[in-house]
Structure formats: C-alpha cells, structure tokens
C-alpha positions in Angstrom: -137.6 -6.4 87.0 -140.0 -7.8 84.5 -142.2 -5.1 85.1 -139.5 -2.8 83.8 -138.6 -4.7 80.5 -142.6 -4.7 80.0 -142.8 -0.9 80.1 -139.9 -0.7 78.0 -141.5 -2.6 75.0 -144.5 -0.7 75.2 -142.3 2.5 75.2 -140.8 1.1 72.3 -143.9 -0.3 70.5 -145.5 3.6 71.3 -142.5 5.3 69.5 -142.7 2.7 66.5 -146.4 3.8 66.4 -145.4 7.3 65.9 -143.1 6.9 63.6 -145.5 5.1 61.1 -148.0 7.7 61.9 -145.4 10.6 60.7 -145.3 9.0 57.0 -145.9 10.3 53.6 -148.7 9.2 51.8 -146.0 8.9 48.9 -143.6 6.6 51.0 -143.8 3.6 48.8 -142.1 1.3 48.8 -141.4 0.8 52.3 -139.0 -1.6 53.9 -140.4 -3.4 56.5 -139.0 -4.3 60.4 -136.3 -6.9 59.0 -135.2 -4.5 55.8 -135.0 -1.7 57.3 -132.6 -3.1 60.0 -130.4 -4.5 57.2 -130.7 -1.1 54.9 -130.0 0.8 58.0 -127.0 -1.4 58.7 -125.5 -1.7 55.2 -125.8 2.7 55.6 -123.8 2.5 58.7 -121.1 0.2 57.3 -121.1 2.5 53.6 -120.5 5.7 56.3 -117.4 3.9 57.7 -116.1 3.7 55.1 -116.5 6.9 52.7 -118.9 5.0 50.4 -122.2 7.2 51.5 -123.5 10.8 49.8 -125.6 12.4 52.1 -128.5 14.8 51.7 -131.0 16.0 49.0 -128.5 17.9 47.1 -125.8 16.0 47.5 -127.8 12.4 46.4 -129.5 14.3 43.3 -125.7 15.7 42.2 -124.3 12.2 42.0 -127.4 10.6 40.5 -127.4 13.3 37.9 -123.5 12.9 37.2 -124.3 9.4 36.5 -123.2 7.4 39.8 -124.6 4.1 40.5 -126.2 3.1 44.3 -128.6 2.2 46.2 -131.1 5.5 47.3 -132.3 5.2 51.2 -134.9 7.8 51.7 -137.0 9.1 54.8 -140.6 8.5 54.6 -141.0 11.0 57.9 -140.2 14.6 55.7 -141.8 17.5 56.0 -142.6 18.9 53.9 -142.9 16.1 51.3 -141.9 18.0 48.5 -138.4 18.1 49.3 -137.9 14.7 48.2 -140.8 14.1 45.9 -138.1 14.3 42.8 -135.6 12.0 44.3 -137.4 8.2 43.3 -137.8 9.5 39.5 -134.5 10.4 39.1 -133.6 6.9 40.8 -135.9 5.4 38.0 -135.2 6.9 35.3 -131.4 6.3 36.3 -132.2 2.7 37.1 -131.0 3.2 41.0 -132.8 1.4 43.4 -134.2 3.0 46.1 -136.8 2.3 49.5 -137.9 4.3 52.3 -137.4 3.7 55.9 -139.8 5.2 58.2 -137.9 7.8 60.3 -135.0 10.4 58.8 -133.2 10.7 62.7 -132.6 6.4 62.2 -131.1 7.5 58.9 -129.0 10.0 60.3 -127.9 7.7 62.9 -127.3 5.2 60.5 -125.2 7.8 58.7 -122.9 9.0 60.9 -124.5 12.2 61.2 -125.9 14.2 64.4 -128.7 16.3 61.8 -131.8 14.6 60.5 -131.1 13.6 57.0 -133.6 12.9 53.8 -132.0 10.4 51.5 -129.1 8.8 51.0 -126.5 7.6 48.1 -125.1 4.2 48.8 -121.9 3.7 46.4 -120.1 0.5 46.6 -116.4 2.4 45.9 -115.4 5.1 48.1 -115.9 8.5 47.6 -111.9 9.6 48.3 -108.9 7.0 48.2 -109.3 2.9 48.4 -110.9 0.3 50.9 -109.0 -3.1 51.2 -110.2 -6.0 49.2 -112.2 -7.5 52.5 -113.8 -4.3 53.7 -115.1 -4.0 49.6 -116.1 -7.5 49.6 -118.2 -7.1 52.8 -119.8 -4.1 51.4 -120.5 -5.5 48.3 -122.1 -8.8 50.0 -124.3 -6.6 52.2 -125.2 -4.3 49.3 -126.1 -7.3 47.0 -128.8 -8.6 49.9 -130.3 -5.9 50.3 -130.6 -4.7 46.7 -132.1 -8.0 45.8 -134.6 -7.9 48.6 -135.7 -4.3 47.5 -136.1 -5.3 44.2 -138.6 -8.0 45.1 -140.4 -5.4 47.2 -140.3 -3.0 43.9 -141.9 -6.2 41.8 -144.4 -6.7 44.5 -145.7 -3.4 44.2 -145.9 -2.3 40.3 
C-alpha cells in the first residue's frame, strides 16, 4: 500500500514537471505552489457565485469598460500571443494580475469543461445580489490574495 502512494507522488511530481515545462517565457509573475492553490480557490468560489468573466474577450471587454478585479492568467498558452495584451491593459488599468502554470486548473477552477486563458475576478456579481456573508467571504479571500500578488509584483520590478 505504500508502494502505491509512492508511485502516485511521483505521478504527480511528473505531471507538475510538465506543466512548468509548458510555460511562456513571458509568464511573469508566477504564483507559486501555495498562491496558486489560494488564486485557484478564490476563482472557484468567484465562479459560484457569478463574480467571474471568463476568456480573452470577455476579460479585455470588462477591463476596457472600466471594471475593477483581479486578472488570473494561464502561463501554458499556445500560442502566446493570444494573451500577450492582457497584463498591459491590467497595468495601465491598475488591475492586478499573476499567472498560474496550467489553463485546464483554471478552467477547473472556473467552472468550465474548455481550457481557459485568463480570468476577471470581480468582487460584485455579474447579475443580481450575493448575501452580506457570501460578499464578505469573497472579499476576505480576494484581499489575501491580492496583497500576496502585490508583494510578488514588488519583488519583481
């Protein structure tokens, strides 16, 4: 039974191997094991409930319209100048942003079957209103993990 655990972890450890190997030269900055779990799970929780734009198109439509977030992008896209645009529109708009390694965790993550590029993370629903708890446990989540990519941001310019 150990022995099974054992070939699991390398399985896993493989797959994380490839993953990193799949990434954009451009992929900067990019969350590590522990951010990416939380970014991924603050995604998931934003898809619940309505607070989540999805794709390229989408993401650059709100950004341009003026809507504040927090930008998830996939460091694994091919070809790369899909999303090249994406983190200077979230500059000059003063949005956040960080990549995660692989666009089928972000698709996961966003409720979605198809591979997906970037995300828009909006603390108000897209459609309607969220109770006073749900937004307050959305906001708390966002607030952590926009502070930690911040650091990240002043680490690397």
């Amino acid at each position: 039974m150990g022995s099974d655990s054992e070939v699991e972890k390398s399985a896993q450890k493989e797959r994380e191997k490839k993953k990193l190997q799949a990434l954009a030269p451009v992929a900067k900055p990019l969350a590590g094991k522990k951010l990416c779990k939380r970014t991924l799970k603050l995604v998931r929780k934003a898809a619940e409930h309505k607070c989540l734009k999805r794709g390229v198109k989408e993401v650059v439509k709100s950004i341009r319209r003026g809507q504040k977030g927090f930008c998830v992008i996939a460091g694994n896209i091919s070809p790369i100048d899909v999303i090249t645009h994406v983190p200077i529109l979230c500059e000059e708009a003063e949005i956040p942003y960080v990549y995660v390694p692989s666009k089928e965790d972000l698709a996961n993550a966003g409720a979605t079957k198809r591979p997906t590029c970037c995300v828009l993370v909006t603390t108000k629903p897209n459609k309607g209103a969220l109770s006073q708890e749900d937004e307050d446990k959305i906001k708390e989540n966002y607030d952590e993990v926009v502070g930690e990519v911040k650091e990240l941001h002043a680490n690397l310019f």
